[in-house]
C-alpha positions as CSV (number, residue, x, y, z in Angstrom):
1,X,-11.5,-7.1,0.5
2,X,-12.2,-10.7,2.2
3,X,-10.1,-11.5,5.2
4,X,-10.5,-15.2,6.5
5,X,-11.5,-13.8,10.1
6,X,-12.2,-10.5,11.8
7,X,-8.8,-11.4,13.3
8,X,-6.3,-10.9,10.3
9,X,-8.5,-7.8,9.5
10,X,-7.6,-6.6,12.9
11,X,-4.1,-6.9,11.8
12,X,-4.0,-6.1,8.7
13,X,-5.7,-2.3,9.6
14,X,-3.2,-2.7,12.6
15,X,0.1,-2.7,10.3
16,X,-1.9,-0.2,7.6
17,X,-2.1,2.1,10.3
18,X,1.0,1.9,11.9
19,X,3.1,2.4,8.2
20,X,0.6,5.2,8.0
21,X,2.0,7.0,11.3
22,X,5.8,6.4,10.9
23,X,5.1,7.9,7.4
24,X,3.7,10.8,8.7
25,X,6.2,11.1,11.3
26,X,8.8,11.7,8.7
27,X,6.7,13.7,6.8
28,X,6.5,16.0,9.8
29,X,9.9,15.8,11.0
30,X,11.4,16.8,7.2
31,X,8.7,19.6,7.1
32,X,8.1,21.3,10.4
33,X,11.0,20.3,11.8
34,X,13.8,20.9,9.1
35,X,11.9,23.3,7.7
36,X,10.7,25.5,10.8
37,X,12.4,24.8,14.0
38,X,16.1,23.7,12.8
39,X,15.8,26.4,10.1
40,X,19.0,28.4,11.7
41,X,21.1,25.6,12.2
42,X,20.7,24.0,9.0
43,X,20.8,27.0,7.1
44,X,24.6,27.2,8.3
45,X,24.9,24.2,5.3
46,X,24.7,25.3,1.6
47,X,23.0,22.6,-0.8
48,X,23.1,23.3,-4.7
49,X,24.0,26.9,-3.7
50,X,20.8,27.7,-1.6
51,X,20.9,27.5,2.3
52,X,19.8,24.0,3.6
53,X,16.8,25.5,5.7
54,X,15.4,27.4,3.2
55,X,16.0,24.3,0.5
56,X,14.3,22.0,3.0
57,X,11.4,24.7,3.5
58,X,11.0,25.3,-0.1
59,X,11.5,21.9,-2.4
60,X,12.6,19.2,0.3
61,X,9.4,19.3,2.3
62,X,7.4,18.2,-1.2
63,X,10.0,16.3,-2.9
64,X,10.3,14.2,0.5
65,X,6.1,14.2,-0.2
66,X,6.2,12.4,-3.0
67,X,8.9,9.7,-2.1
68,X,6.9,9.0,0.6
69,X,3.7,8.4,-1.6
70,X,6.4,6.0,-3.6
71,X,6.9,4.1,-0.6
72,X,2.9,4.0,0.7
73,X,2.5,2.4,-2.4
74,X,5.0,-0.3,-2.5
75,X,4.3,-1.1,1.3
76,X,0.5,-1.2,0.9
77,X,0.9,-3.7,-2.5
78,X,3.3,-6.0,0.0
79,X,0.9,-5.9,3.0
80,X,-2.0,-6.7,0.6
81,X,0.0,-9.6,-0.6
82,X,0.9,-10.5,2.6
83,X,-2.9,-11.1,3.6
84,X,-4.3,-12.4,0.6
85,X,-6.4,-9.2,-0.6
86,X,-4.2,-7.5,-3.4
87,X,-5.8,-6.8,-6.5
């Protein structure tokens, strides 16, 4: 990577590092959250025949994984773009 100063390298780690929280802020809210602590309430829904806490426990917690490694991706490659040091 070349930045132009220690300045837009200070903000490019800045916005890296923020996408990186807010991603794994949802990551823990669709996990823990759905999947442990609102377990009762959300079970109360049925989703493809299963109850919504146990889906959300079981295959929405990793499928919600993956999307988010989707949208990593395509964030990164437009923040690298933005500063001049994609590949």
């Amino acid at each position: 990577m070349a930045f132009k100063d220690e300045e837009q390298a200070k903000a490019y780690w800045a916005e890296n590092i923020s996408l990186l929280f807010k991603l794994l802020a949802v990551w823990f809210i669709v996990s823990f959250g759905f999947g442990i602590l609102l377990v009762d309430v959300l079970n109360e829904v049925r989703f493809f025949g299963f109850k919504l806490g146990f889906w959300f426990a079981q295959q929405g917690a990793i499928y919600t994984f993956v999307a988010l490694i989707f949208v990593y991706v395509f964030k990164m490659n437009t923040l690298d773009k933005k500063y001049g040091v994609d590949e």
